[in-house]
N, C-alpha and C positions, 0 to 999 in steps of 0.2 A: 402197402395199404391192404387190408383186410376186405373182401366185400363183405357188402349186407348178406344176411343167410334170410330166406321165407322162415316166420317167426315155426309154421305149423308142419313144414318138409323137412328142412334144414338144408333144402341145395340152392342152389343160386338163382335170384331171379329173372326166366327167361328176359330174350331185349325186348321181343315183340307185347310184354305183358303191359309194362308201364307203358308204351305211347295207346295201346288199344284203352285203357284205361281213362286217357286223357283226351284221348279222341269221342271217346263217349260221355262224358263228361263236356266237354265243347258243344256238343250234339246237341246233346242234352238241354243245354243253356240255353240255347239261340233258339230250342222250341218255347221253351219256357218263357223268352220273351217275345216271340213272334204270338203264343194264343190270343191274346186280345185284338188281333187283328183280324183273326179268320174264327172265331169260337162266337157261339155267342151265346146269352146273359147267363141260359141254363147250367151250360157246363163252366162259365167262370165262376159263378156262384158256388157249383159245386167244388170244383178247387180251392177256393178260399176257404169255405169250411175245413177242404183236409191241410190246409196251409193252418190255419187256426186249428185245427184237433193236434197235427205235427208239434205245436212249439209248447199247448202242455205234455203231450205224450212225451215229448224229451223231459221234461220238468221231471214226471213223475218217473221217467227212467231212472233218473239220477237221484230220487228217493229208494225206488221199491229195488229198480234192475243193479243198482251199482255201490248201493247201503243197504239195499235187506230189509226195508222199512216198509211194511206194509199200510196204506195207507188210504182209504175208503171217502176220505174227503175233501176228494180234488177239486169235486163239482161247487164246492163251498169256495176256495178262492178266486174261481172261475167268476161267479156272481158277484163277489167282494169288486175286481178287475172291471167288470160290466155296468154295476152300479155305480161306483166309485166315477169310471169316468162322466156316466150320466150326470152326477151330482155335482161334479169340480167345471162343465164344460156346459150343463143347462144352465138358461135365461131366468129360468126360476117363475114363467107364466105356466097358467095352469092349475094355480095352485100348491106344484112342486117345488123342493127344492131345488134351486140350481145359483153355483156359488160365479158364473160368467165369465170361465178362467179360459185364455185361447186353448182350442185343443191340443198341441201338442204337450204344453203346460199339464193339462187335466190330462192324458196316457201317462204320461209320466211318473204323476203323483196319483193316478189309480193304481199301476204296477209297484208303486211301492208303500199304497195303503192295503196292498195285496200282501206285501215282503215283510208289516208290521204286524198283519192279520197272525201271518204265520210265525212272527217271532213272539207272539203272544201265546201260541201256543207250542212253541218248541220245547219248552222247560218239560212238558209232559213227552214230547215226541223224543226226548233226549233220553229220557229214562225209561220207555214203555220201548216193547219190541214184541214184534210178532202176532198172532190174534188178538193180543192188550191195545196193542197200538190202533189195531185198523176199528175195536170194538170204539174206541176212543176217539178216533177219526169220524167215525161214523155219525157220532151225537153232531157234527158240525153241519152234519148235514141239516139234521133236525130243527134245530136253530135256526142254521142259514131260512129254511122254507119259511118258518113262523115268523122271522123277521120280515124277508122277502114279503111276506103276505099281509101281513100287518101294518108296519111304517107308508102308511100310503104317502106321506108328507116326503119321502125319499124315495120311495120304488114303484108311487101308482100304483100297489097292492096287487091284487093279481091281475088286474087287466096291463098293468106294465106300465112303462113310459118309452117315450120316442127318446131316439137316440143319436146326439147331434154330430154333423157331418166332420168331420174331419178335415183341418184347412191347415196345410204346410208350406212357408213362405208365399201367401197368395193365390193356393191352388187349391179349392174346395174339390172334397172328394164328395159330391152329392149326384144327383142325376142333371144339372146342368152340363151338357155336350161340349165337346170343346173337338175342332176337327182337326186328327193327324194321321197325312197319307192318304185323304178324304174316306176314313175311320171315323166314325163319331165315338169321342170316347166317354164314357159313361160313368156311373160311381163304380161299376164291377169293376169295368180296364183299367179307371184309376187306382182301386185299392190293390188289383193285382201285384200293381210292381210294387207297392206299400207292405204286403204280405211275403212279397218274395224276398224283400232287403230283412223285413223280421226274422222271416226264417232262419236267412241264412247268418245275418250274426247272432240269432240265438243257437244254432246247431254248430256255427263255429265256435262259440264261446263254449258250448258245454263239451266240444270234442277236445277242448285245450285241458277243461277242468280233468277229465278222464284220463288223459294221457299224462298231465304231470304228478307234482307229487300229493295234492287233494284227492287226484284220482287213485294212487296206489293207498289212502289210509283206506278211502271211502271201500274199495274192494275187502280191502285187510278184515273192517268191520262187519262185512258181511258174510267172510269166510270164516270167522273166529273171533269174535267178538274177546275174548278174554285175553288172547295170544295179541291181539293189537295193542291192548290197554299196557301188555307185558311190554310190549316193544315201544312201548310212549305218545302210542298214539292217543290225544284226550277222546276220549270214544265219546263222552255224551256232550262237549263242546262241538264234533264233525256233525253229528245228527241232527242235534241243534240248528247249524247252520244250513245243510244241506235240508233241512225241513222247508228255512227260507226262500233259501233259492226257489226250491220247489215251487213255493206259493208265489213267488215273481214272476215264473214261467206261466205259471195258471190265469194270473191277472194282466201278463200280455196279452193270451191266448182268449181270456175274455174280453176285452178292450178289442182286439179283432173280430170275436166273432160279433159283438154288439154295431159293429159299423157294418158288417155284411148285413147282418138280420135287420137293424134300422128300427127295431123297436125289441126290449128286453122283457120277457115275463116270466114272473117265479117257476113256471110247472118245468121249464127246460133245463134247470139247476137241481136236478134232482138226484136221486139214486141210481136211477138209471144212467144216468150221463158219466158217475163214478165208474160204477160197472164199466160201461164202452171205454174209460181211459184205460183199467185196467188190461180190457181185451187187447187194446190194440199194445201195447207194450209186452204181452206174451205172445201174441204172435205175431207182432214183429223181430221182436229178440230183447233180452233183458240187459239188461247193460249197454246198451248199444246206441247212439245216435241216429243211426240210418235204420236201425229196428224201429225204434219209435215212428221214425217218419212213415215206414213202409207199411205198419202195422195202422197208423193214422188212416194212412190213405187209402186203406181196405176197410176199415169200420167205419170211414166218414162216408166213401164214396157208392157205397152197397145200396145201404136202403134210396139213396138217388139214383143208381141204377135202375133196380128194379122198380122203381113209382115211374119212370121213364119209359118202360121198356114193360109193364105190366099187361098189357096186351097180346104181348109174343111172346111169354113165358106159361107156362103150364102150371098152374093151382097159384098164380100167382095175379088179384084183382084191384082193382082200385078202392079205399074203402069202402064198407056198407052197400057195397054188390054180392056180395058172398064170393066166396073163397078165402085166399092165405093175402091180407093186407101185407103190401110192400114193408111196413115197419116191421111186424113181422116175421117175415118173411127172413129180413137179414140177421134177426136177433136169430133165429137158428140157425142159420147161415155162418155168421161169424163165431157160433155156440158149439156146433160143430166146429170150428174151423180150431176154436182155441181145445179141446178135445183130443184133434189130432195131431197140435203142435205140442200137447201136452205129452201125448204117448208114442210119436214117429219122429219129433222134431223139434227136442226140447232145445234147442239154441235161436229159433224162432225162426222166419223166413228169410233172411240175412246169413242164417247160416249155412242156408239150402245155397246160396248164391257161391257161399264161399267154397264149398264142397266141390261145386263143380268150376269154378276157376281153378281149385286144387287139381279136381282130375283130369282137365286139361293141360297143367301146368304138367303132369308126371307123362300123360298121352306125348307131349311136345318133347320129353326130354330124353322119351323110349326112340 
């Protein structure tokens, strides 16, 4: 029997590499489910958001990083994902709409009035590439806002609408306590493990799509869009679809962030929020699963840093005291950051990781 060869050395993989691997990984886990026990509201809030940034930033990997599909309006299926469950899951007082479907019902059928959002417009995503596609993308934004702000009878117009709790066999995720381990657990610690099961079969799922054979057209199309079409790949059928996906990714990842935040309002679906998807998938790494994620959790968790921690940072204040506001603050931060992955680390922060498992893997075999 042949062993495996390291796909980027070509020698054999040391023994000590794979259980270090999986030992961190274990580690890993067992922090990730012990924080709600020892963290509290601030920092699980802020996790959830990068747990909610992570599963579009995979989304839109698998448009921009792994098809080549430049794509400016992420922030539009986001809202699509957000509203949608407000509208299938509210009681319909208030004036609003609300159609009083059980929550898991209404995520459900908000992520996949997210997956029709986008297949309504893939015919264009199919055939448009490059600055066309993302100039194209971008009018969804425009819309999305005019809508968002308009439709009070569905979105509460710009002051927003509440955002109802989330209840999975009996177990309301709201700020009713429930005590475990004499932890009171709250809607954060509830939704945490809610956010973590997301995650992970959304990052499992799209590491399946990458590595089989979707994943070899989807590359194909992005290296050579014409040599694919040669080799039989339907080029504007994969775009198409993977346009989809995309916006399914986006309408989970809103559908999340709408239960952390507890109330949705137009101004946070905007241009800017496109912008930060894009950041974090270049400097986390383009094509990559665990880019996305890494890059997620440095664009989400920044400006909550620094608004935290704005006291003991230098030029850095809390609004309308003068100096560099926290928000800010990380927008150059991260502005900078994609800058120098652009020109010292174009594989993204994941590849910086990989480089040096590399050169310890060749240290260990000297």
């Amino acid at each position: 029997m042949v062993k495996s060869q390291e796909p980027t050395t070509g020698r054999p993989r040391p023994k000590w590499l794979t259980p270090w691997r999986t030992y961190a990984w274990l580690v890993g886990a067992v922090l990730l489910l012990a924080f709600p026990f020892y963290l509290d509201r601030f920092w699980l809030q802020a996790g959830l958001f990068a747990m909610a940034a992570a599963i579009g930033a995979i989304g839109l990997n698998l448009l921009t990083g792994a098809t080549g599909q430049l794509s400016m309006g992420h922030a539009f299926f986001l809202a699509v994902g957000a509203y949608g469950y407000c509208v299938f899951a509210g009681d319909g007082k208030g004036g609003l709409t609300g159609i009083g479907l059980p929550p898991m019902v209404a995520a459900a059928l908000a992520v996949a009035v997210s997956g029709v959002a986008g297949g309504l417009f893939s015919p264009i995503a199919g055939r448009l590439r490059g600055a066309y596609l993302g100039i194209a993308t971008l009018a969804l934004i425009f819309i999305g806002q005019h809508v968002l702000s308009n439709a009070h009878d569905l979105t509460g117009g710009f002051n927003g609408r509440d955002v109802p709790p989330l209840s999975v066999f009996g177990l309301t995720f709201d700020d009713s306590e429930i005590v475990i381990a004499n932890v009171p657990f709250g809607s954060a610690e509830k939704l945490w493990y809610a956010g973590l099961l997301l995650l992970l079969c959304g990052g499992l799922f799209a590491r399946g799509v990458l590595r089989g054979r979707p994943g070899r057209a989807m590359n194909a199309i992005r290296d050579h869009r014409i040599a694919a079409g040669v080799l039989g790949v339907p080029v504007a059928r994969y775009r198409a679809g993977v346009f989809v996906l995309s916006s399914m990714y986006a309408g989970l990842a809103g559908v999340l962030l709408a239960l952390v935040f507890q109330r949705t309002v137009p101004e946070y679906f905007g241009m800017a929020l496109s912008l930060e998807y894009l950041a974090m998938i270049v400097i986390g790494g383009l094509g990559s699963v665990s880019g996305a994620v890494v890059g997620a959790a440095f664009v989400s968790l920044l400006p909550q840093l620094l608004s935290r921690y704005s006291d003991a940072l230098p030029l850095v204040s809390a609004p309308g005291t003068g100096g560099v506001a926290p928000g800010e603050a990380s927008r150059y931060l991260y502005g900078a950051a994609v800058v120098a992955v652009v020109l010292f680390l174009p594989g993204g922060l994941v590849r910086l990781a990989a480089r040096r498992t590399a050169a310890s893997t060749s240290g260990e075999d000297k």
